[in-house]
C-alpha positions in Angstrom: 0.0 0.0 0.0 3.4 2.4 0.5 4.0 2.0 -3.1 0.4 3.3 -4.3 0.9 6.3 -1.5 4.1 6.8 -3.2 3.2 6.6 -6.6 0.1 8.7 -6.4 2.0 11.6 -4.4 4.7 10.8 -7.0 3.1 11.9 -9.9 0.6 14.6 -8.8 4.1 16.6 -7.3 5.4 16.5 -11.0 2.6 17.9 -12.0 2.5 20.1 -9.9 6.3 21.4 -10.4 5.3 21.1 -14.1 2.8 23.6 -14.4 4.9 26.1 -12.1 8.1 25.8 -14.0 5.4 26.0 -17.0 4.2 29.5 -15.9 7.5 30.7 -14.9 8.8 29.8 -18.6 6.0 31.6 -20.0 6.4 35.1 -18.1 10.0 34.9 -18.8 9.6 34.3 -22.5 6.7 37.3 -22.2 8.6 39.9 -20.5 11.7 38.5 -23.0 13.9 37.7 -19.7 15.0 34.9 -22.2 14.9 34.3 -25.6 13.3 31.0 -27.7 16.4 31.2 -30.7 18.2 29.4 -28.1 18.2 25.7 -28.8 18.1 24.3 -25.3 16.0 27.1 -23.8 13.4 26.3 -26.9 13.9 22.3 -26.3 13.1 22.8 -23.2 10.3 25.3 -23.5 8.2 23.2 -25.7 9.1 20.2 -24.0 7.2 21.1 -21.0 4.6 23.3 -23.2 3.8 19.7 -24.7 3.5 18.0 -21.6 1.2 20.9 -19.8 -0.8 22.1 -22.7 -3.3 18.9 -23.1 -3.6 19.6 -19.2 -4.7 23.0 -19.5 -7.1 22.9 -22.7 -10.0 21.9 -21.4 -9.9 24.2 -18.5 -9.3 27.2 -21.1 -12.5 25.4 -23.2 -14.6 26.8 -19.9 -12.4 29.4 -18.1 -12.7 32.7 -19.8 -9.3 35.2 -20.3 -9.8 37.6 -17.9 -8.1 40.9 -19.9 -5.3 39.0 -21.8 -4.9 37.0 -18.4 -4.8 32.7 -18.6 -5.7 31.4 -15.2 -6.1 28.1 -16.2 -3.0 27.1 -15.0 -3.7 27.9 -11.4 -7.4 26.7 -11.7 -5.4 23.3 -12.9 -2.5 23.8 -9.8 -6.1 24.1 -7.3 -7.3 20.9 -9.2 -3.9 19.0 -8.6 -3.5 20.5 -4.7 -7.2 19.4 -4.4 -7.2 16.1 -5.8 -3.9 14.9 -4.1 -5.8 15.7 -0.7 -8.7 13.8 -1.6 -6.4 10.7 -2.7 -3.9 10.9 -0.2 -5.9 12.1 2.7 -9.3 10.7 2.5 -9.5 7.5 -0.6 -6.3 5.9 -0.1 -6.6 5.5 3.9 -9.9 4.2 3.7 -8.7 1.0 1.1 -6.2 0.2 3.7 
């Protein structure tokens, strides 16, 4: 049952460092703090644009921009933070 704890907490903390290094890559490319002609800072970039963006569409599907503003990646980090208390915290304890 350790391993499933594991696991589970596992995968929802990359997510959940994946979406903030996502949204700190994105103000930095904004505010052009660094620049996409460089080959590992692109790599990377769309690397974890790739992994994040099927994530986020359906939330910007039903979230609305809010003046040029995308909160759909912290509705999505509230959905993660949320769902890995329910797991962890309430499902999980009661299989064991």
């Amino acid at each position: 049952m350790n391993a499933i704890f594991f696991l589970v907490d596992f995968v929802v903390t990359a997510v959940y460092w994946l979406v903030l290094i996502y949204v700190i890559l994105s103000f930095l490319v904004g505010f052009n703090v660094i620049n996409l002609n460089n080959d590992i800072v692109r790599q990377i970039y769309y690397g974890i644009n790739s992994l994040v963006d099927p994530m986020l569409a359906p939330i910007r599907r039903i979230l609305p921009t809010a003046g040029g503003l995308d909160f759909s990646p912290l509705v999505l980090l509230l959905i993660v933070m949320f769902m890995r208390t329910l797991i962890l915290q309430d499902i999980l304890p009661a299989l064991a």
